[in-house]
mmCIF file of the C-alpha atoms, coordinates in Angstrom:
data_MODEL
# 
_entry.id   MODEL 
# 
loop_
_atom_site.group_PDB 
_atom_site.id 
_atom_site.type_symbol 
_atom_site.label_atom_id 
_atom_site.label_alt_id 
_atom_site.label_comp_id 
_atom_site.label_asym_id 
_atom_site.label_entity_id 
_atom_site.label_seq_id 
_atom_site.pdbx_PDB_ins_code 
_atom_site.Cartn_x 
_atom_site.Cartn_y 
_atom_site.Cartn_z 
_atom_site.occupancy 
_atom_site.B_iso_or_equiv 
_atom_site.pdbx_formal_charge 
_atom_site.auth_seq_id 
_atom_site.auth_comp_id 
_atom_site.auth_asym_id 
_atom_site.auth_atom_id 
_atom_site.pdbx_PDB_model_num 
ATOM 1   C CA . UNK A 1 1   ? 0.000  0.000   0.000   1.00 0.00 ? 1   UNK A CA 1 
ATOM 2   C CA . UNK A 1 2   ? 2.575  2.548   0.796   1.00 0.00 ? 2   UNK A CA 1 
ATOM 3   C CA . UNK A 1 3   ? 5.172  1.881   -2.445  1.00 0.00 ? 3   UNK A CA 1 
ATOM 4   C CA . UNK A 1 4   ? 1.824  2.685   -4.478  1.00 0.00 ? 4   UNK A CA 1 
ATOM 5   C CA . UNK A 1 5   ? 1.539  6.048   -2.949  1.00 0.00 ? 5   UNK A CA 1 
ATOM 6   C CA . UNK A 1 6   ? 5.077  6.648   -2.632  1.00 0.00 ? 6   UNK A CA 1 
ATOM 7   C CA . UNK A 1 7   ? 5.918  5.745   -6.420  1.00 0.00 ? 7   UNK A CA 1 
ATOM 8   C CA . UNK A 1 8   ? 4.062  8.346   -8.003  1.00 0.00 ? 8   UNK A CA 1 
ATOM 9   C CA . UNK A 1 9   ? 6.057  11.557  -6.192  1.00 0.00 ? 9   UNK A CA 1 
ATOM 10  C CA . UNK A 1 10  ? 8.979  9.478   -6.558  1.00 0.00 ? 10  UNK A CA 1 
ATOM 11  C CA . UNK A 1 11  ? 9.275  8.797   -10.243 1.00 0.00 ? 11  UNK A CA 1 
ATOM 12  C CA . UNK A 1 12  ? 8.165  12.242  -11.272 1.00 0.00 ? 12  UNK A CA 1 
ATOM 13  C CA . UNK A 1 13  ? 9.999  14.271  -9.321  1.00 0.00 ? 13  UNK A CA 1 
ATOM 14  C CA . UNK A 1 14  ? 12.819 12.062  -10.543 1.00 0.00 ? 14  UNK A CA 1 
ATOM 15  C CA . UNK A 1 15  ? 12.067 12.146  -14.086 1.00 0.00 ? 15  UNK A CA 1 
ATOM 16  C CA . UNK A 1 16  ? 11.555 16.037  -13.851 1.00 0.00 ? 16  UNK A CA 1 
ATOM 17  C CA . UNK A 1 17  ? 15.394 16.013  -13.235 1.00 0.00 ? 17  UNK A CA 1 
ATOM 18  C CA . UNK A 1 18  ? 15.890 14.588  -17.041 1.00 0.00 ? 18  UNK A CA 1 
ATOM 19  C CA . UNK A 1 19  ? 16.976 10.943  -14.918 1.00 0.00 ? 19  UNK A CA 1 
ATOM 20  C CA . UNK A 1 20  ? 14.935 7.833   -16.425 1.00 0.00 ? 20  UNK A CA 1 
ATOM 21  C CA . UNK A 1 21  ? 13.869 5.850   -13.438 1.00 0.00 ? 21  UNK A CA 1 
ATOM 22  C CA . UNK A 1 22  ? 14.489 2.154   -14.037 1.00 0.00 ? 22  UNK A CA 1 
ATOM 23  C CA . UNK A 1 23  ? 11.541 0.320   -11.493 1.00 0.00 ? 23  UNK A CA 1 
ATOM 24  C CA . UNK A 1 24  ? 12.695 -2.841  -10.050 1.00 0.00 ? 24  UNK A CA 1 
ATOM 25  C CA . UNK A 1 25  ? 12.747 -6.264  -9.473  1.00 0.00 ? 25  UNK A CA 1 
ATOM 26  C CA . UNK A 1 26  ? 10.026 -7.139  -10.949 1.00 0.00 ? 26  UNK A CA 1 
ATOM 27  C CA . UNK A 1 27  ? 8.541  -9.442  -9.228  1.00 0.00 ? 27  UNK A CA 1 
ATOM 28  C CA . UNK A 1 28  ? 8.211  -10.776 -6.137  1.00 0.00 ? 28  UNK A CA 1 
ATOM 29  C CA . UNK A 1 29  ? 11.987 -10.401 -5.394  1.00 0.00 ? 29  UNK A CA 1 
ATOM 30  C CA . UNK A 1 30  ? 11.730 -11.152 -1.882  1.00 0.00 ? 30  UNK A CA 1 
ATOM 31  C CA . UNK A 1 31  ? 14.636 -12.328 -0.716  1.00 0.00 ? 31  UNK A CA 1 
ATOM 32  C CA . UNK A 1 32  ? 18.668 -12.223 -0.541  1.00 0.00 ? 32  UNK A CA 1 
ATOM 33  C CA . UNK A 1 33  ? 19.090 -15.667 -0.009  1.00 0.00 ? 33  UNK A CA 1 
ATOM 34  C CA . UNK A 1 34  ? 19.109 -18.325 -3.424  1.00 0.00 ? 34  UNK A CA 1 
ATOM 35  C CA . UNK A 1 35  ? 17.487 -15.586 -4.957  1.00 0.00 ? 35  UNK A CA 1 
ATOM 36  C CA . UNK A 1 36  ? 19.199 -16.364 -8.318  1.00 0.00 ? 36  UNK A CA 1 
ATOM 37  C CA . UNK A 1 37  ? 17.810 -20.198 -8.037  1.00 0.00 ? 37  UNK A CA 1 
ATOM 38  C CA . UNK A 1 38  ? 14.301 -19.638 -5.553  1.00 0.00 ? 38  UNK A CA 1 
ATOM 39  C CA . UNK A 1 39  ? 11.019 -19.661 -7.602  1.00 0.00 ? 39  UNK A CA 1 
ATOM 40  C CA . UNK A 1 40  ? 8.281  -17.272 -5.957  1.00 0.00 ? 40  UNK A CA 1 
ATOM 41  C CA . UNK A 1 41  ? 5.204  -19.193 -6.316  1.00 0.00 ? 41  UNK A CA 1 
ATOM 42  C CA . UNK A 1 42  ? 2.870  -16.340 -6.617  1.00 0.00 ? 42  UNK A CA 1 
ATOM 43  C CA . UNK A 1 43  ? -1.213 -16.758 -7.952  1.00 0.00 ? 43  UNK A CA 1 
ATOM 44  C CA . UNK A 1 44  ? -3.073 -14.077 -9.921  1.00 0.00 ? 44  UNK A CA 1 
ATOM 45  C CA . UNK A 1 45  ? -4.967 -12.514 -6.690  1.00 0.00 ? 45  UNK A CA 1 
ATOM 46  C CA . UNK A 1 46  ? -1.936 -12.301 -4.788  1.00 0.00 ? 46  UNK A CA 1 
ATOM 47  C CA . UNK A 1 47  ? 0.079  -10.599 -7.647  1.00 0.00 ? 47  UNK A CA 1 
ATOM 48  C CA . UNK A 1 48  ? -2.165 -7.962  -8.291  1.00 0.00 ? 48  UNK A CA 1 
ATOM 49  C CA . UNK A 1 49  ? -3.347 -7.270  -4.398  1.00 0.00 ? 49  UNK A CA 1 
ATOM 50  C CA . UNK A 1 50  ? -0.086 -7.570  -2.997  1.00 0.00 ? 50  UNK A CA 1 
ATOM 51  C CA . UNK A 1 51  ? 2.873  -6.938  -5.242  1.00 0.00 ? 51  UNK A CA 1 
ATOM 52  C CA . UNK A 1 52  ? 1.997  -5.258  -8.280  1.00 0.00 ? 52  UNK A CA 1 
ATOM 53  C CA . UNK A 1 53  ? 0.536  -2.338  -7.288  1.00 0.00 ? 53  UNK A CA 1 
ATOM 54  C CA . UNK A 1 54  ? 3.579  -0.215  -6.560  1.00 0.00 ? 54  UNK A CA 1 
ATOM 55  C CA . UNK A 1 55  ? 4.846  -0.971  -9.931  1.00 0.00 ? 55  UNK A CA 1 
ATOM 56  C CA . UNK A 1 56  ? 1.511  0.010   -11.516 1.00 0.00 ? 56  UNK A CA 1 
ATOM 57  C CA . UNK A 1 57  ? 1.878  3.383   -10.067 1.00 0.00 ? 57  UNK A CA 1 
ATOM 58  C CA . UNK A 1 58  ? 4.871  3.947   -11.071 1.00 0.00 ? 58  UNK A CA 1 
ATOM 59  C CA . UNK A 1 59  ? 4.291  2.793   -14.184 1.00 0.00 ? 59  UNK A CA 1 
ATOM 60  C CA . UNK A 1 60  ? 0.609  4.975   -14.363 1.00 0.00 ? 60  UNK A CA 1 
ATOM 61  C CA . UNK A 1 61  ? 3.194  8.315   -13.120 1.00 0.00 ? 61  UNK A CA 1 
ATOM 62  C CA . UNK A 1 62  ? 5.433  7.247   -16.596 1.00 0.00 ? 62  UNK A CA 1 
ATOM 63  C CA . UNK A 1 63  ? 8.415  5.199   -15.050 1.00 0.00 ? 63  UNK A CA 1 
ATOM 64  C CA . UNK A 1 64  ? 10.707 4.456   -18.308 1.00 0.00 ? 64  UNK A CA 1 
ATOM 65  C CA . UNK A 1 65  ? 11.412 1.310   -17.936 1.00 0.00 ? 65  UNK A CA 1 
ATOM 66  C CA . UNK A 1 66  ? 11.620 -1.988  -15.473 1.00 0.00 ? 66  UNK A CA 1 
ATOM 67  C CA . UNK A 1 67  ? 13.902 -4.366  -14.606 1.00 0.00 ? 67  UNK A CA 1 
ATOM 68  C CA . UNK A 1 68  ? 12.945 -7.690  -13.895 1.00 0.00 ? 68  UNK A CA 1 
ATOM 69  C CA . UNK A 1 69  ? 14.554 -10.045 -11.048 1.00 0.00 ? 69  UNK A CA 1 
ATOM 70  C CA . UNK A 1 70  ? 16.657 -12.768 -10.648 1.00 0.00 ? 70  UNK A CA 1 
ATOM 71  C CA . UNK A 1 71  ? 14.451 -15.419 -9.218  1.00 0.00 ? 71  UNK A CA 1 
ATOM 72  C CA . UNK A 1 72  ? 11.652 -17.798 -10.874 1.00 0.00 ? 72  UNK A CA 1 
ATOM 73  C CA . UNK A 1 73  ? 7.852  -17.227 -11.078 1.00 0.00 ? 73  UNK A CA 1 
ATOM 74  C CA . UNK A 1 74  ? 5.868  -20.517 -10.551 1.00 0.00 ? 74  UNK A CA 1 
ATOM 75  C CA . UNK A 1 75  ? 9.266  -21.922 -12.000 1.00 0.00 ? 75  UNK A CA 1 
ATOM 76  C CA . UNK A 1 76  ? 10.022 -20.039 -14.661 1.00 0.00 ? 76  UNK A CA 1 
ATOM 77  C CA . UNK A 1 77  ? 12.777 -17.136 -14.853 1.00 0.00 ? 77  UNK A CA 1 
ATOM 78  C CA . UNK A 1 78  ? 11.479 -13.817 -14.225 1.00 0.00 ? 78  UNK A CA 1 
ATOM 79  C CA . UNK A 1 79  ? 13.256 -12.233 -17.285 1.00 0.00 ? 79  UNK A CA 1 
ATOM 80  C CA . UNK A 1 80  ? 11.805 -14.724 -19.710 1.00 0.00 ? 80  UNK A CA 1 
ATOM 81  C CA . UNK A 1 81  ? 8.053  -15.666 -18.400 1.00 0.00 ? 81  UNK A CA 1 
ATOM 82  C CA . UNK A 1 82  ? 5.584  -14.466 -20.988 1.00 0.00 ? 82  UNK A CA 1 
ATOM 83  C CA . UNK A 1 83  ? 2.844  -13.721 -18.179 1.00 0.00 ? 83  UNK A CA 1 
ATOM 84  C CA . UNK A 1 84  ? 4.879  -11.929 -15.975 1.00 0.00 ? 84  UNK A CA 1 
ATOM 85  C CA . UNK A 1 85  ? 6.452  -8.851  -19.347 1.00 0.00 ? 85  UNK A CA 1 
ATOM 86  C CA . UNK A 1 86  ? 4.404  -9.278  -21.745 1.00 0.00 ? 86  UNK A CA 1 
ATOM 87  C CA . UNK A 1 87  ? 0.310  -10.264 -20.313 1.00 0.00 ? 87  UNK A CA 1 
ATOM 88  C CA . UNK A 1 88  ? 1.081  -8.163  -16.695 1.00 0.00 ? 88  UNK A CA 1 
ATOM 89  C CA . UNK A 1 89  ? 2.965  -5.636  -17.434 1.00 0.00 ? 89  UNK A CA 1 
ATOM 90  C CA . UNK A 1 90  ? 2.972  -4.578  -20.622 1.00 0.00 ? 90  UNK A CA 1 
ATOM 91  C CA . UNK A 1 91  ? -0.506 -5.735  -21.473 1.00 0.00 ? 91  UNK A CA 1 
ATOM 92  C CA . UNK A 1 92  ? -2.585 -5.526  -18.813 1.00 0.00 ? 92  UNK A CA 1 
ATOM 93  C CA . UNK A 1 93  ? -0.349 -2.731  -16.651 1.00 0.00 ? 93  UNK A CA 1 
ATOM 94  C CA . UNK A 1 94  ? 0.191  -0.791  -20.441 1.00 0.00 ? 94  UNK A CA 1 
ATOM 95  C CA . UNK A 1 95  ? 3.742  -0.657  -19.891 1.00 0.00 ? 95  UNK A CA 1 
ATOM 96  C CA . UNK A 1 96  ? 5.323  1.200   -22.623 1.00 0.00 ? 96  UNK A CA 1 
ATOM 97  C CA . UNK A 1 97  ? 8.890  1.818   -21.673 1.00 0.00 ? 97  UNK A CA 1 
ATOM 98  C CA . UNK A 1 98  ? 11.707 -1.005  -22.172 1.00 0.00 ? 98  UNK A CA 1 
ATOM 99  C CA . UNK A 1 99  ? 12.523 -3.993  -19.770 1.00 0.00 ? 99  UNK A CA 1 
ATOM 100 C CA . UNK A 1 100 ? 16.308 -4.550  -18.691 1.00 0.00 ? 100 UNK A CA 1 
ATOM 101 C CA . UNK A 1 101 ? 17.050 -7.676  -16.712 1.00 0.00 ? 101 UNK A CA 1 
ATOM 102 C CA . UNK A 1 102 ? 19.306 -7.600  -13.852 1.00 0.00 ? 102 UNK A CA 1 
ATOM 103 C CA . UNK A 1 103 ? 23.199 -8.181  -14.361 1.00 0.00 ? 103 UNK A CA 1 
ATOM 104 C CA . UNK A 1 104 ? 23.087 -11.839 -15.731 1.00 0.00 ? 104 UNK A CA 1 
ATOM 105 C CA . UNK A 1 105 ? 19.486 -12.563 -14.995 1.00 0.00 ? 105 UNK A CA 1 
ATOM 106 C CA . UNK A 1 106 ? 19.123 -13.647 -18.793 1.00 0.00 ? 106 UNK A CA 1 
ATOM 107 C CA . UNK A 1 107 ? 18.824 -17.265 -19.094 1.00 0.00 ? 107 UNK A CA 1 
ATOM 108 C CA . UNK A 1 108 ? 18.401 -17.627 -23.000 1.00 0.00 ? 108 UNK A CA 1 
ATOM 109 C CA . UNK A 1 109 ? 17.545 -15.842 -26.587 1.00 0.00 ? 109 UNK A CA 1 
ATOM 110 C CA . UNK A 1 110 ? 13.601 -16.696 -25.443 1.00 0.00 ? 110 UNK A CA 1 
ATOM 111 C CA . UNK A 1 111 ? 14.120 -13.819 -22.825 1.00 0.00 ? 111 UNK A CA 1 
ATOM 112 C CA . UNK A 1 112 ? 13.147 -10.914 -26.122 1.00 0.00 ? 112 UNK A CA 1 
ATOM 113 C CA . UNK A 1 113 ? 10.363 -12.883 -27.118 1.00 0.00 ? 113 UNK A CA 1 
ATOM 114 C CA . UNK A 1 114 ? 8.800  -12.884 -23.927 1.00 0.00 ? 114 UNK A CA 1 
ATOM 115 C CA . UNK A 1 115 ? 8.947  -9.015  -23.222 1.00 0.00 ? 115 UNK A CA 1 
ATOM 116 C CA . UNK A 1 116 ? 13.008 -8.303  -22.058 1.00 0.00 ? 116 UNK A CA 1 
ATOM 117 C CA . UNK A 1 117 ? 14.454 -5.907  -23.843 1.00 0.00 ? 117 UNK A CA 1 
ATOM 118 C CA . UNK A 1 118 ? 17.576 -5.066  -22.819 1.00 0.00 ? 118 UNK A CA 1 
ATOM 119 C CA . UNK A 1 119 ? 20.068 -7.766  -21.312 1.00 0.00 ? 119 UNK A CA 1 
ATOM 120 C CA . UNK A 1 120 ? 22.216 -6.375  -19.003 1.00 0.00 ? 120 UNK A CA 1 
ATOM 121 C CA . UNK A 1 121 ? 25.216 -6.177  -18.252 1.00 0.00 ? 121 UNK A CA 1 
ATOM 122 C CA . UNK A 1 122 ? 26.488 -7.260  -21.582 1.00 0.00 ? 122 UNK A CA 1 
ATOM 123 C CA . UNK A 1 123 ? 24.612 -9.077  -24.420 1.00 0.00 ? 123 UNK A CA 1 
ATOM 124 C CA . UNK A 1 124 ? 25.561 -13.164 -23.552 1.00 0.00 ? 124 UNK A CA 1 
ATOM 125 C CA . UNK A 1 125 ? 22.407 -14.142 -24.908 1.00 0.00 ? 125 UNK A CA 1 
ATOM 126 C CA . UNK A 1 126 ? 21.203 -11.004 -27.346 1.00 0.00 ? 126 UNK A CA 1 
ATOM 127 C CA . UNK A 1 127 ? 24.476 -10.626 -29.095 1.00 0.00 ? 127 UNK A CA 1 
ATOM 128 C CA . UNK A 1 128 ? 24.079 -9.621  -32.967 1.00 0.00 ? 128 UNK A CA 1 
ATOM 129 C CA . UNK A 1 129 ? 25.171 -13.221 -34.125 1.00 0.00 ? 129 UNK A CA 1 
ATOM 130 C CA . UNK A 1 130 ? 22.369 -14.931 -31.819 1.00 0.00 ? 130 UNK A CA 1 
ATOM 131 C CA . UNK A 1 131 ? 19.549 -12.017 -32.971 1.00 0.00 ? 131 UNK A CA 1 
ATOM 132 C CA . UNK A 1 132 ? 20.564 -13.109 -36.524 1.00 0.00 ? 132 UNK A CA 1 
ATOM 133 C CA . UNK A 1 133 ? 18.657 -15.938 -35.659 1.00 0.00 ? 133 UNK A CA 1 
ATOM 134 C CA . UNK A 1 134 ? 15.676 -14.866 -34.319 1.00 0.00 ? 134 UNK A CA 1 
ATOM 135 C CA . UNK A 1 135 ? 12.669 -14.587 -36.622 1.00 0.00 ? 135 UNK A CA 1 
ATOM 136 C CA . UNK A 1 136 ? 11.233 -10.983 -36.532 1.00 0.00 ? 136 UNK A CA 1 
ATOM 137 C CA . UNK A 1 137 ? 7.765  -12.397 -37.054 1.00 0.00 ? 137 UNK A CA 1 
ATOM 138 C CA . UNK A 1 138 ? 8.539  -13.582 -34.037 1.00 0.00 ? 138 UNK A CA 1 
ATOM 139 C CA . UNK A 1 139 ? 9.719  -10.962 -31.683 1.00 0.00 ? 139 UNK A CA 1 
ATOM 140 C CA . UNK A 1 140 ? 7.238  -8.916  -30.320 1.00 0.00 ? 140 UNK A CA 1 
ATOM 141 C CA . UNK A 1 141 ? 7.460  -4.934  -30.348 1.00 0.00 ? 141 UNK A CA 1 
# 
């Protein structure tokens, strides 16, 4: 309840500086511990009651972009589950700004076709001779 009605003041006063604000981890980064191995098992009520609501502010006050986590959702990776980018948050949340994964939280080329955008910190996955591969047909704006 309180990062929803923090986010808003946050991100535009922020932004007002001419500083993107990058909004992470997205989601349900909620711990230190095996964070890069955990899976947060997380249903639909409980994701949108609980957890998403500070990044839909944020997002609503015109965040630039996200960053997703290290860990699993329901067992898949955070920066490559299709329901997490692409139906939450940029479909249903109308996300518009890019997604950046954390520093080696990109686990394979199927990370840009479910909704990351950016790899970070260096492109061992999305490097030119890999996107050669990929099928724009496939790839989704």
């Amino acid at each position: 309840f309180l990062g929803a009605k923090l986010a808003p003041a946050y991100v535009r006063a922020v932004q007002k500086e001419g500083v993107m604000v990058v909004v992470k981890h997205f989601a349900f980064n909620e711990q230190e511990l095996d964070r890069m191995t955990e899976s947060s098992n997380v249903d639909e009520r409980t994701a949108w009651e609980l957890y998403y609501p500070p990044f839909e502010a944020a997002i609503k006050a015109g965040a630039g972009a996200v960053m997703c986590a290290y860990n699993k959702v329901n067992g898949t990776p955070a920066c490559q589950h299709t329901g997490l980018l692409l139906r939450d948050l940029k479909e249903k949340m109308g996300f518009a700004g890019f997604v950046m994964s954390d520093w080696w939280a990109t686990h394979s080329t199927r990370s840009l076709e479910r909704g990351l955008d950016m790899e970070m910190p260096t492109g061992r996955f999305l490097k030119d001779a890999r996107l050669a591969n990929v099928s724009h047909a496939a790839v989704r704006a």
